[in-house]
C-alpha positions as CSV (number, residue, x, y, z in Angstrom):
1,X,61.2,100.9,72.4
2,X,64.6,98.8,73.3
3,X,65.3,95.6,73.3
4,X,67.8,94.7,76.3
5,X,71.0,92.6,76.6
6,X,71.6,92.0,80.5
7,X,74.8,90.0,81.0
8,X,75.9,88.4,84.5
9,X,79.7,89.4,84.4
10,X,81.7,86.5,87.2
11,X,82.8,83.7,85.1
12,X,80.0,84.9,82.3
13,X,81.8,87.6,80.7
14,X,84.8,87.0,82.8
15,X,87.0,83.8,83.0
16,X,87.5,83.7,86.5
17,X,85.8,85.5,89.3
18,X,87.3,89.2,90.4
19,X,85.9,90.0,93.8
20,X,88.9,88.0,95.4
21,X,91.1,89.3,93.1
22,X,90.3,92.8,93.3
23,X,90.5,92.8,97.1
24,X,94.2,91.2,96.0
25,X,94.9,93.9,93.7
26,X,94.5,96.6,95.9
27,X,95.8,95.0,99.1
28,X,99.6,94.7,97.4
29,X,99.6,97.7,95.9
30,X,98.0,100.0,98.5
31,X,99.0,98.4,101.9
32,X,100.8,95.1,101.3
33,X,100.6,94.0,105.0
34,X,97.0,93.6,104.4
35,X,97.9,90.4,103.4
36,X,98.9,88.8,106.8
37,X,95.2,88.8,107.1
38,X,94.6,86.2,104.7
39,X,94.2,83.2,106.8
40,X,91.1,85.6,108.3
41,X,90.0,85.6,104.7
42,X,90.2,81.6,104.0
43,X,88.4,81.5,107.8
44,X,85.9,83.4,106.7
45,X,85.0,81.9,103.2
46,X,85.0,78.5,105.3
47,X,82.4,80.2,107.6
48,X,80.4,81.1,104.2
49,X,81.0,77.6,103.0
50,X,79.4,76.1,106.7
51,X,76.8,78.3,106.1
52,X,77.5,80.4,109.1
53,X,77.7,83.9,107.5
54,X,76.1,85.0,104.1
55,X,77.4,85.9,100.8
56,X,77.2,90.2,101.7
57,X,78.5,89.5,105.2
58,X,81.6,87.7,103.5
59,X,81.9,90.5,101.1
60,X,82.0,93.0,103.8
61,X,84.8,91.2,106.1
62,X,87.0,90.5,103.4
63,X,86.5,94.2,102.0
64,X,87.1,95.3,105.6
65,X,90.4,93.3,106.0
66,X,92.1,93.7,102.7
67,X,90.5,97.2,102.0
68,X,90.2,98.4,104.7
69,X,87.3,99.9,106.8
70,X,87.1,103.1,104.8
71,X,89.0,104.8,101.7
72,X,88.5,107.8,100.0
73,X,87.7,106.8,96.0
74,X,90.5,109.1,94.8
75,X,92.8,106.4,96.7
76,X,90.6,103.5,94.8
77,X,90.5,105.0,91.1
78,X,93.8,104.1,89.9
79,X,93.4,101.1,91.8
80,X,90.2,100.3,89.7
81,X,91.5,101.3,86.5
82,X,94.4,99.1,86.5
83,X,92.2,96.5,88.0
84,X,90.3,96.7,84.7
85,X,93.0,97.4,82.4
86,X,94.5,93.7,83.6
87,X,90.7,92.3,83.3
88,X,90.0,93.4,79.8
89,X,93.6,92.2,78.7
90,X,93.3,88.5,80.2
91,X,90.4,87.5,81.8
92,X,87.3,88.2,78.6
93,X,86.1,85.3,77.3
94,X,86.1,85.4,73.4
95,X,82.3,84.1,73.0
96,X,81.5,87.4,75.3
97,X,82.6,90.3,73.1
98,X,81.3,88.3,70.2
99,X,77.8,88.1,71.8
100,X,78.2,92.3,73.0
101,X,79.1,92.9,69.4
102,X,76.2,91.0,68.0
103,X,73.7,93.1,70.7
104,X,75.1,96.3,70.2
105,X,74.8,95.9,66.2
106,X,71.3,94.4,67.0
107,X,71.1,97.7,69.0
108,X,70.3,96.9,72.0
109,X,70.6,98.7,75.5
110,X,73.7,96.6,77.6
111,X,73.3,96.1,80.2
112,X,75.6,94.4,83.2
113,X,74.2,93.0,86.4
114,X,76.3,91.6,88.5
115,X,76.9,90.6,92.2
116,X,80.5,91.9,91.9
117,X,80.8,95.5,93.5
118,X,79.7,98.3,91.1
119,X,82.7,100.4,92.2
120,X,85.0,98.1,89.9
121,X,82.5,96.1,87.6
122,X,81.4,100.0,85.9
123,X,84.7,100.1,85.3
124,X,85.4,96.9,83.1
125,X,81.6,97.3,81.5
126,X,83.1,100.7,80.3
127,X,85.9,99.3,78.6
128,X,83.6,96.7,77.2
129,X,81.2,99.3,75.9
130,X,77.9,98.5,78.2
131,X,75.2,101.2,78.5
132,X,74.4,100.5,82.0
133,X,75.3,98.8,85.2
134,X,73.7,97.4,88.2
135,X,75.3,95.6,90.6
136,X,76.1,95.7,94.7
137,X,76.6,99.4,96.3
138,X,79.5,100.0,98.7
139,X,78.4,102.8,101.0
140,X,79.9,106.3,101.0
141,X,79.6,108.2,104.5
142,X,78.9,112.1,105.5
143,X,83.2,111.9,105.4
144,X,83.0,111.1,101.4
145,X,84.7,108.0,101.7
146,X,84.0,104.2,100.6
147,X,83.1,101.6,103.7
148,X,83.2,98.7,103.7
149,X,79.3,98.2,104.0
150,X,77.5,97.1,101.7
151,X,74.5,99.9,100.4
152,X,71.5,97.9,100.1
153,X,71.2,94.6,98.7
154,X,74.1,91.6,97.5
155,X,73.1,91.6,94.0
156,X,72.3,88.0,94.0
157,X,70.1,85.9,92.9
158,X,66.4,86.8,94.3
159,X,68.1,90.3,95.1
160,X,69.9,90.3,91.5
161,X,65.8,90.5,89.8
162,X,64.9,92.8,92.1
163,X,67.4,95.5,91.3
164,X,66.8,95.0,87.9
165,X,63.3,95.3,88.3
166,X,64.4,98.6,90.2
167,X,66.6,99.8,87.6
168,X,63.6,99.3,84.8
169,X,61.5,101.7,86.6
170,X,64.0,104.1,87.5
171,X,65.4,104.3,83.8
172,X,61.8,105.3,83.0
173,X,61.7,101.6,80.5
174,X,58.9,100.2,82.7
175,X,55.9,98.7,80.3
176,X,58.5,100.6,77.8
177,X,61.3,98.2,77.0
178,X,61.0,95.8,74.8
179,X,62.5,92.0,73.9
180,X,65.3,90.9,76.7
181,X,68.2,88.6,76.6
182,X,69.5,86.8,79.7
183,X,72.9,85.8,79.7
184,X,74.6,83.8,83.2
185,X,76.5,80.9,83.7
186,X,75.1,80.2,87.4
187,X,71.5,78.5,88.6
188,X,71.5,81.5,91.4
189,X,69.8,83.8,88.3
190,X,67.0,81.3,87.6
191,X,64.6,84.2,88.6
192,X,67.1,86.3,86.2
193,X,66.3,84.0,83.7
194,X,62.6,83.3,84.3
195,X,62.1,86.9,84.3
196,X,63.8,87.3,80.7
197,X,62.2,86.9,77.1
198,X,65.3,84.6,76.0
199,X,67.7,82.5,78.2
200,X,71.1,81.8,77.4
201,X,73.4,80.0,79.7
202,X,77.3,80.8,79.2
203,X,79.2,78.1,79.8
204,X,76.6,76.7,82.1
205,X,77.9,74.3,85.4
206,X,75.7,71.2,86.3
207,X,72.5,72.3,87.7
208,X,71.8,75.1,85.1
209,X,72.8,73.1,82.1
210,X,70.1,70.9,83.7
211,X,67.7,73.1,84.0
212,X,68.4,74.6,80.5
213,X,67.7,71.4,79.0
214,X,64.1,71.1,80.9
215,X,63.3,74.4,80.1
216,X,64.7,74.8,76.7
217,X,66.7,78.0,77.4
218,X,70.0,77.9,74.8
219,X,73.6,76.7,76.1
220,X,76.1,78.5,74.6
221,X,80.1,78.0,75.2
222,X,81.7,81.2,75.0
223,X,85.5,79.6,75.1
């Protein structure tokens, strides 16, 4: 039987967010005048903001317009790999690869769920020694290449449970695994967290720290 470690990765194992950045990242170095569409990239996180779109439907513009509407991932790899090269080197907070340390000597399965897109995200949790990750699909068409579509569910929240809950029973750990550890920094994985034998919220903002303290989950600053 295994005992689990599931980590959030946004601003939980990372700093600072990377969805925005990684649409960045590959927008200067693959087609630079991608980035005349950025005032179409503010306009549409003000549209998320007024509630007018939701979070996948702002993931798929912004992927569309600094992206593009389709690439092939031999184009994306050494975008990716740099991408998480320049992660690892400056945006891991210190408390995080002392808590994946401490699981992995506790040996337990790591494992990273995040709402970030998988294509980059398996990428950093590689270099940071996870077992597993689960987070939001990009589809690949008949032609082999990535779209900018999101396959499935925005692993978020509600969503976020639900593809672990997926993942459990496809991995075969169903009724098999054993204790699990919870980390996020974000109230949007109360179900996450509710779902999870221990609680631990990373650097927690406002309403989660709240709720940590009624429910008597652990707070933990990871730097």
């Amino acid at each position: 039987m295994s005992d689990l470690a599931v980590y959030d990765m946004d601003r939980t194992v990372t700093r600072r967010a990377t969805y925005t950045p990684f649409l960045l990242h590959c927008a200067t170095r693959r087609a630079p005048w991608r980035l005349l569409f950025l005032p179409l990239v503010v306009l549409s996180m003000l549209a998320y903001v007024a509630r007018l779109i939701d979070r996948a439907l702002l993931k798929e513009i912004n992927h569309r317009l600094l992206l593009g509407g389709k690439v092939h991932p031999r184009e994306l790899k050494p975008l990716v790999d740099s991408f998480a090269e320049r992660q690892i080197a400056a945006n891991i907070r210190p408390g995080a690869l002392a808590a994946i340390a401490r699981d992995k000597g506790q040996g337990r399965r790591l494992v990273l769920a995040t709402a970030s897109y998988r294509l980059y995200a398996a990428a950093i949790a590689k270099r940071l020694g996870f077992d597993d990750v689960i987070g939001t699909g990009s589809i690949i068409g008949l032609d082999d290449q990535v779209h900018a579509k999101i396959d499935g569910e925005n692993c978020y929240a509600d969503a976020k449970l639900r593809m672990i809950a997926d993942w459990v029973d496809r991995s075969g750990l169903l009724g098999k695994h054993g204790h699990v550890r919870f980390y996020s920094d974000h109230v949007s994985d109360r179900p996450a967290f509710e779902w999870a034998d221990e609680a631990v919220a990373v650097n927690p903002h406002s309403k989660l720290r709240r709720l940590a303290r009624q429910r008597g989950w652990t707070v933990e600053d990871w730097g």
